[in-house]
C-alpha positions in Angstrom: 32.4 -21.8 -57.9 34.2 -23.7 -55.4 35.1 -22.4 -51.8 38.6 -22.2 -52.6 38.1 -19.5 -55.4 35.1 -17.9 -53.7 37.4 -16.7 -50.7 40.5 -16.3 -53.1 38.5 -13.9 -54.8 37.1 -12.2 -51.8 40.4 -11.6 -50.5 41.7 -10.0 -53.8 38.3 -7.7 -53.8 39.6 -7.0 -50.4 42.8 -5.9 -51.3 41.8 -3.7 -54.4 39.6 -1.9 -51.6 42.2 -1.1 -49.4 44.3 0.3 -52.0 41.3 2.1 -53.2 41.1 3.8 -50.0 44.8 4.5 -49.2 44.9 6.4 -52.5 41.5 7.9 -51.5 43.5 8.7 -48.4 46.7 9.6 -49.7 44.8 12.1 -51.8 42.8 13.9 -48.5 46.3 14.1 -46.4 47.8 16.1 -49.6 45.1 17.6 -51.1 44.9 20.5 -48.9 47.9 21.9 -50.8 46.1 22.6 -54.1 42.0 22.6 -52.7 40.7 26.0 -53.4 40.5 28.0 -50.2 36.9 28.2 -48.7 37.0 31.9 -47.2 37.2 32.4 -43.6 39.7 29.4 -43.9 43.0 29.9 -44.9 45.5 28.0 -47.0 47.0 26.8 -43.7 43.7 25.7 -42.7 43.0 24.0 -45.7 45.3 22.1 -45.5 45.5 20.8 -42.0 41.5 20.6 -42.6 42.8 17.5 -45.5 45.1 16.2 -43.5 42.6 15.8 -40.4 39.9 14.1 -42.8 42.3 11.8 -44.4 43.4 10.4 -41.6 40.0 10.4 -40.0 38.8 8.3 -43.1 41.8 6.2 -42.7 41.4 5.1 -39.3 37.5 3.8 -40.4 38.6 2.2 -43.7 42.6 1.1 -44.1 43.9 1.1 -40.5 45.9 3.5 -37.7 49.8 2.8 -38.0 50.7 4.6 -41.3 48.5 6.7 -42.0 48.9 8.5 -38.3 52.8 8.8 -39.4 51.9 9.9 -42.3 50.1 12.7 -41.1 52.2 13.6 -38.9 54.8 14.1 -41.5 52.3 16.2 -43.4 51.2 18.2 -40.6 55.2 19.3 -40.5 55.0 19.9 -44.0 52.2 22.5 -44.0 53.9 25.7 -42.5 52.3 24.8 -38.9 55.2 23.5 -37.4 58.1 21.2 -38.8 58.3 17.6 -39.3 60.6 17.4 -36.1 58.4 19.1 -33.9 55.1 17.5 -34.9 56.6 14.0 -33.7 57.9 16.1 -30.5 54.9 17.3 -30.0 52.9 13.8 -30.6 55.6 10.9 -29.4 57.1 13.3 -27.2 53.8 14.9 -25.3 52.8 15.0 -21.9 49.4 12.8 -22.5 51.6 10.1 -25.0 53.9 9.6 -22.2 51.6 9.1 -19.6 49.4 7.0 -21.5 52.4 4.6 -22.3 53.7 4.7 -18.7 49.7 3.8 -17.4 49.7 1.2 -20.3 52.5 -0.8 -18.7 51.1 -0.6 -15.3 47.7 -1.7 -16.4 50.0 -4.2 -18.4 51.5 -5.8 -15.0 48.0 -5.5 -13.0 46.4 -7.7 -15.9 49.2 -10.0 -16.3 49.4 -10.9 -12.1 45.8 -12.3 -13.2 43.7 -10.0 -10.7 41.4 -9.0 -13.4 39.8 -12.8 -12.9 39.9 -12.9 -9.0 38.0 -9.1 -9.0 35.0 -11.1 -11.7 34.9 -14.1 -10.2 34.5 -12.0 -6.2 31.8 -9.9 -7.6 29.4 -12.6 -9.2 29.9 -15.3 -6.7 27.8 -13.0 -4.0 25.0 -15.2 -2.1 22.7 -12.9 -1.8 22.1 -13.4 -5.8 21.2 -16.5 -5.6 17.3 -16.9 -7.3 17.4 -13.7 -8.1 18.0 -13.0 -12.1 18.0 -9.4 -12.3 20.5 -9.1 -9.0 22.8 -11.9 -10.8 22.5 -9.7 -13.8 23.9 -7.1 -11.8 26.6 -8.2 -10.4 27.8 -9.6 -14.0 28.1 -5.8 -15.3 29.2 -4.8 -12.1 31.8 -7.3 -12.5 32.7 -5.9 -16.1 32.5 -2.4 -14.9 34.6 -2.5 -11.8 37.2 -4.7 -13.9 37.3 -2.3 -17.2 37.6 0.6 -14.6 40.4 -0.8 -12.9 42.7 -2.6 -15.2 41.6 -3.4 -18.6 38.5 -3.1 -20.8 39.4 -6.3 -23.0 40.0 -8.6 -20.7 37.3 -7.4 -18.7 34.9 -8.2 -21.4 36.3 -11.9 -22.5 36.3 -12.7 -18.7 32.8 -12.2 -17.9 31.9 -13.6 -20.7 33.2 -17.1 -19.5 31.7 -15.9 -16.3 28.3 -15.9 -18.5 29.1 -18.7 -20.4 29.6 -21.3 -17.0 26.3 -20.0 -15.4 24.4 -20.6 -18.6 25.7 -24.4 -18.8 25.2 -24.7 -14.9 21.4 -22.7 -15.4 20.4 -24.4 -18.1 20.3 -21.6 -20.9 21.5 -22.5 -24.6 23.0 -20.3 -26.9 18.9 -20.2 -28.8 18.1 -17.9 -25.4 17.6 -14.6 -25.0 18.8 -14.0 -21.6 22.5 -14.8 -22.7 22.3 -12.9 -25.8 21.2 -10.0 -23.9 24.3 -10.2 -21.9 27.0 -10.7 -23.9 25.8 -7.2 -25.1 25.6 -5.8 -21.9 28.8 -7.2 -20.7 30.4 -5.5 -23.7 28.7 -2.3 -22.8 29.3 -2.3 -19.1 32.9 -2.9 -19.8 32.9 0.7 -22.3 30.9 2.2 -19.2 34.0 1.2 -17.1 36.5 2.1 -19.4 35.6 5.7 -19.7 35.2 5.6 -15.1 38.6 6.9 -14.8 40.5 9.9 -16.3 43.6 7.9 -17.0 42.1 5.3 -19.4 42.8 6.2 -23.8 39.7 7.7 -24.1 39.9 10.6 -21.8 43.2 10.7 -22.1 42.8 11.8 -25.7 39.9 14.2 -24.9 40.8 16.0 -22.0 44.5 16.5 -23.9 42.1 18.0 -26.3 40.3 19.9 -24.1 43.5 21.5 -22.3 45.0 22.2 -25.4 42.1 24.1 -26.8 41.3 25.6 -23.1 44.7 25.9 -21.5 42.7 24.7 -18.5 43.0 20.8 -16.7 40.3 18.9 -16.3 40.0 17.7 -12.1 40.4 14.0 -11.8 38.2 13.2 -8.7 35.6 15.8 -10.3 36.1 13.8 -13.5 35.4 10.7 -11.8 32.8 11.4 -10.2 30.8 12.5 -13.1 32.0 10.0 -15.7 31.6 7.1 -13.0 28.0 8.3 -12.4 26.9 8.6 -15.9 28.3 5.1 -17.1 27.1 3.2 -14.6 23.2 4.5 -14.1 23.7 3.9 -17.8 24.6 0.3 -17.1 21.0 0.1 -14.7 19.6 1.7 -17.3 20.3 -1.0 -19.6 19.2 -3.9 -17.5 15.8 -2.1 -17.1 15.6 -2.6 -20.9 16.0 -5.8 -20.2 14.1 -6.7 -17.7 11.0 -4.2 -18.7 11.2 -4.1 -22.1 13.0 -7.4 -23.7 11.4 -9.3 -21.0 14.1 -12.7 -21.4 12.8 -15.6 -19.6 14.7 -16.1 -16.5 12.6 -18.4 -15.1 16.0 -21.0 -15.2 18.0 -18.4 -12.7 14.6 -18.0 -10.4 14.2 -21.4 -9.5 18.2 -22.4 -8.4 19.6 -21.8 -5.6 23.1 -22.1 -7.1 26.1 -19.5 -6.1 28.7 -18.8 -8.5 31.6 -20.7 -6.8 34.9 -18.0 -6.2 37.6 -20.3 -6.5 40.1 -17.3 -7.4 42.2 -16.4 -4.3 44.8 -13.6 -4.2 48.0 -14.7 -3.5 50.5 -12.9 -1.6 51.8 -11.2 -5.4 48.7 -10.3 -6.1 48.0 -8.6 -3.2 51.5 -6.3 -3.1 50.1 -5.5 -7.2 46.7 -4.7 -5.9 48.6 -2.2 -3.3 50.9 -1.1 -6.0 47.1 -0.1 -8.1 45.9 1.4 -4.7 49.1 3.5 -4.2 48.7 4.5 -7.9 45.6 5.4 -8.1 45.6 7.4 -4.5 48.8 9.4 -5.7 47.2 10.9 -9.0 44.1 12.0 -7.1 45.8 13.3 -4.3 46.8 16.5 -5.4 43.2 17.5 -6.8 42.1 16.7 -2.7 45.0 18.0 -0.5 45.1 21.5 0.4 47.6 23.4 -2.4 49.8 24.7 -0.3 50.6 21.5 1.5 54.5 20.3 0.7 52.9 16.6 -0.6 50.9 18.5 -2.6 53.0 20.6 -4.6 55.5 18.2 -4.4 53.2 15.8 -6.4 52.2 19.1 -8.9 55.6 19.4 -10.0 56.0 15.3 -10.7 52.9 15.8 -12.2 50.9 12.7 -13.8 53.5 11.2 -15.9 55.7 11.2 -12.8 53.6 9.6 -10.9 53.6 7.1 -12.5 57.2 6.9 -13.3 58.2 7.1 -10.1 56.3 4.3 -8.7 57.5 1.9 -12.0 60.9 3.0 -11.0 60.2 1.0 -7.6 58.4 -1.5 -9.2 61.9 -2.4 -11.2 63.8 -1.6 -7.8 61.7 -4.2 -6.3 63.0 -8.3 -6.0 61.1 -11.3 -4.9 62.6 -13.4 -2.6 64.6 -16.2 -4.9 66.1 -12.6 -6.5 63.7 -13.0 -9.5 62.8 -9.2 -10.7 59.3 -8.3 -9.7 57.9 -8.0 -12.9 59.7 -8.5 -16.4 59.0 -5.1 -18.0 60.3 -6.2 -21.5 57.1 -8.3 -21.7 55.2 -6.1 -20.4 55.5 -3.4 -23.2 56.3 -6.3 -25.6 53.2 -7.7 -25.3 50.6 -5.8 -23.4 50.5 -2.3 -24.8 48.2 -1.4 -27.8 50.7 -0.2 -29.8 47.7 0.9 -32.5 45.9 2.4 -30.4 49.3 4.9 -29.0 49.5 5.8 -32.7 46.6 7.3 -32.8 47.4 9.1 -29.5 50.5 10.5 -31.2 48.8 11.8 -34.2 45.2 12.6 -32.8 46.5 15.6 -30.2 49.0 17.6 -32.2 46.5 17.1 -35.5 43.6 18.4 -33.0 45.3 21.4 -31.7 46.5 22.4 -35.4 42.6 22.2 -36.5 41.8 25.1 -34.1 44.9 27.5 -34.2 44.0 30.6 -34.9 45.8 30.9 -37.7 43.3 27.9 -39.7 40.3 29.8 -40.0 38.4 26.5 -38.4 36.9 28.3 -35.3 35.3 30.5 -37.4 33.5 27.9 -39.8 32.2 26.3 -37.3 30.8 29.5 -35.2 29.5 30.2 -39.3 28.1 25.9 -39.1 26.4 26.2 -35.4 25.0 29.4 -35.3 21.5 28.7 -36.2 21.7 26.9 -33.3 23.1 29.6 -30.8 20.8 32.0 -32.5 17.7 29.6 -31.3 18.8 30.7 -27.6 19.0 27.3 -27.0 18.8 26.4 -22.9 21.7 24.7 -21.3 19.5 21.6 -20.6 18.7 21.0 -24.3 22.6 21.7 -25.2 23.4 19.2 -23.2 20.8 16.4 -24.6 21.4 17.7 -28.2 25.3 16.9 -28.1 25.6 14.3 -26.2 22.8 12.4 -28.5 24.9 13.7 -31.2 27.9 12.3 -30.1 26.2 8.7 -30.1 24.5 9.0 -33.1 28.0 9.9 -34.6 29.5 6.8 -32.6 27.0 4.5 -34.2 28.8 5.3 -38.0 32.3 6.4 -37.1 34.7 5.2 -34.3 34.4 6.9 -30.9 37.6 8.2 -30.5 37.2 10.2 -34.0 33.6 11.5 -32.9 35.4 12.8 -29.5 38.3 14.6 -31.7 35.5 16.0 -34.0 33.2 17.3 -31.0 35.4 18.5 -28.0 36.6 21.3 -29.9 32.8 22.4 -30.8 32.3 21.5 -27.0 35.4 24.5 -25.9 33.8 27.0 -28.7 30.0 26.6 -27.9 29.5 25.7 -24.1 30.5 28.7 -23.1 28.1 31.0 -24.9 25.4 28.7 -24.4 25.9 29.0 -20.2 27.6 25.3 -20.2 30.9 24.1 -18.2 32.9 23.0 -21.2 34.8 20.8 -18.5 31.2 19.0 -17.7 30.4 18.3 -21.1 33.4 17.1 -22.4 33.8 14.5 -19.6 30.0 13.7 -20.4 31.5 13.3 -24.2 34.0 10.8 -22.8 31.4 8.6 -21.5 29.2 8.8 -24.1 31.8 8.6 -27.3 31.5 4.9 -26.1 27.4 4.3 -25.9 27.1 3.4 -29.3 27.9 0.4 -30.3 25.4 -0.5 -32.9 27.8 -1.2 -35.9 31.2 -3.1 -35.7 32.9 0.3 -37.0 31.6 2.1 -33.7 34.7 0.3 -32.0 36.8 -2.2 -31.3 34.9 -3.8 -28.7 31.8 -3.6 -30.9 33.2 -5.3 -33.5 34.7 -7.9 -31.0 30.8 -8.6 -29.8 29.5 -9.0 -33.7 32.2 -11.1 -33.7 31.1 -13.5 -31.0 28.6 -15.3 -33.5 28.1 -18.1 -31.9 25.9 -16.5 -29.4 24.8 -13.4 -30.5 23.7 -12.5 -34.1 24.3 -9.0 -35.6 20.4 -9.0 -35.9 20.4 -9.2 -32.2 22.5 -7.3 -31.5 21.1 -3.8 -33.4 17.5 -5.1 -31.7 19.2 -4.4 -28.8 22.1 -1.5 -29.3 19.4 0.8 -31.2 17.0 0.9 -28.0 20.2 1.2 -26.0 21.7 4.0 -27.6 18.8 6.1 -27.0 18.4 5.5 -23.7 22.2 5.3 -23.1 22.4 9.2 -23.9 19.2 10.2 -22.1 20.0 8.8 -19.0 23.7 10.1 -20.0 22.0 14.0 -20.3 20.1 13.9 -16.8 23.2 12.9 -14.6 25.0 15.0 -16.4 22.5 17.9 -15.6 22.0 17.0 -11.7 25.4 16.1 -11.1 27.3 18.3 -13.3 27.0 21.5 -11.8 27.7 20.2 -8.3 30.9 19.8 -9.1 32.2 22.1 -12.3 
């Protein structure tokens, strides 16, 4: 068979499988309406419960755009609410908004090309130089403190040409293990980095899930703090696999003395967005540090998130260079740097997740039916706290994270509480860890962006690596959780 009709006839098989699964899909979304009700669910339950797992199924097998409209269409279809007020309450949310708003400032920090000058600061440090595992360091660092900061894409694909220079300049081919090691660690150090901040998708999504199921807000230096900790020993945690137990020969890295030239500079745009990031970020914790009754403080309250962020890309657009260009061209911005996917799922993910726990489903009290074995084992808060956060990246490995956070945060609001647990703690420990494991392509994006990168790493590799990480990942996870927790929830 020739190559022509080899991949001809792959692509047809691919085709008959995605229509395979949107019927398969199709069929979950609807077939609440006429699935026998399971007692204590009710009809309304059952068929938000069909809804939930088509799209859930969708987003692994056929894609995000239509089938998150579609079930939002259902969703207003099923007595819940209307069809109206299920987009409102999607499109037309607090967390959608703000995410889009963040989106397009992140959007305008990426474009002014400060995501490179941050990488290239970072690992051009003398005080790496003949030293492999402080080099190593300051790689993830780099991919950390950029993912954190702007963007967890570009974060990645940058230090990866970071990598990719040092290995011509060290010697290292694409045969090593040193560099194989770290395009997996740059991938995962850029997740860590991603979940650092509670304005980034992922917590977005959660913590919207959380208040919705809780009526109570999550803090955002108290979320910081915890989620920031938790990634990043997870980070160390990861080069001590590598240096202790894969053991690459660095032998190349030891005996230079070369420093990672910086020949990024900020100029003077870069430096007013940098402020702009600095204002930004400083506004939105603010009120969670003032004192309450201070006038900047409840003055900030009643702007709230969204407006924050609003307000300062209101004087952003006010703002004019000196030849009378605009500061930044906001059409392009949200043209062509926000993931318009990955809002989609936003839209559909929170009104869908509130629905599933309404008291009017019956789903609270199938899975208090589900977990009970496990309350009645009197577990102890330490071994909650292992058991679900290794749960959660055990799930991640199959499913995508997002999807394992929507399935879990609601258990999280149900369970922690009986068991002794701060609901808040675990579900910011959830965020973090939703992203550990990245052993399959379907665990994420990113992960399938890294078995993607062939040429350097193979998907053998990379589960040789990923498995041992994603038990360590969560352990590590579970003790700074533990420690630093309750200090501050």
């Amino acid at each position: 068979m020739s190559a022509h009709k080899r991949e001809t006839r792959e692509k047809s098989w691919k085709n008959i499988l995605y229509y395979l699964n949107s019927l398969i899909v199709i069929a979950l979304i609807f077939g609440g309406w006429y699935f026998p009700v399971i007692e204590p669910l009710t009809p309304l339950g059952m068929r938000i419960i069909g809804i939930f797992a088509g799209v859930i199924y969708a987003w692994s097998t056929v894609g995000i755009l239509w089938p998150a409209l579609l079930g939002l269409i259902a969703l207003g279809l099923t007595g819940y609410t209307t069809v109206p007020e299920a987009f409102q309450m999607g499109y037309g949310g607090d967390a959608f908004l703000f995410v889009f708003f963040i989106l397009i400032f992140a959007a305008m920090v990426d474009k002014a090309g400060i995501t490179e000058v941050i990488a290239n600061w970072v690992v051009s440090r003398r005080f790496a130089s003949g030293k492999p595992w402080m080099l190593t360091l300051l790689i993830l660092t780099a991919a950390y403190v950029v993912a954190a900061l702007v963007s967890v894409t570009p974060a990645i694909i940058i230090c990866w040409g970071i990598l990719y220079k040092l290995c011509r300049v060290f010697g290292f081919t694409k045969k090593d293990h040193y560099p194989k090691l770290m395009i997996v660690g740059i991938v995962f150090a850029g997740l860590m980095g991603h979940a650092a901040l509670p304005y980034k998708m992922m917590a977005v999504i959660l913590t919207g899930v959380f208040t919705k199921q809780t009526g109570l807000q999550i803090d955002f230096m108290s979320f910081t703090i915890l989620a920031a900790a938790i990634g990043y020993f997870a980070v160390l945690g990861y080069i001590g696999l590598c240096r202790f137990v894969f053991r690459p020969d660095v032998t190349l890295i030891a005996q230079s003395k070369f420093v990672y030239a910086n020949t990024f500079k900020l100029n003077t745009y870069q430096k007013q967005v940098i402020t702009l990031l600095g204002v930004l970020i400083i506004l939105l914790f603010l009120p969670g540090i003032l004192p309450a009754d201070l006038g900047l403080t409840q003055f900030l309250k009643r702007l709230g998130n969204t407006g924050i962020v609003v307000l300062l890309l209101a004087f952003v657009a006010f703002l004019r260079k000196k030849n009378s260009v605009e500061f930044v061209n906001f059409v392009e911005l949200i043209r062509e740097g926000i993931p318009w996917q990955s809002l989609f799922l936003l839209g559909t993910a929170l009104p869908l997740a509130e629905a599933m726990t309404s008291e009017e489903t019956g789903v609270k009290e199938v899975f208090m039916q589900l977990f009970s074995p496990l309350l009645n084992a009197h577990l102890s808060p330490e071994v909650f706290v292992f058991l679900f956060i290794g749960v959660s990246v055990l799930m991640t490995v199959f499913m995508g994270d997002i999807i394992v956070g929507l399935i879990l945060v609601p258990l999280v609001c149900t369970y922690a509480p009986v068991v002794g647990i701060s609901p808040e703690m675990l579900t910011v420990a959830l965020c973090v860890s939703c992203l550990m494991g990245i052993v399959f392509p379907a665990s994420s994006p990113l992960a399938a962006l890294m078995h993607g990168n062939s040429e350097w790493v193979c998907s053998r590799e990379i589960y040789k690596y990923t498995v041992s990480l994603a038990i360590v990942a969560p352990a590590i996870g579970a003790l700074v959780c533990l420690i630093l927790g309750p200090l501050l929830f």
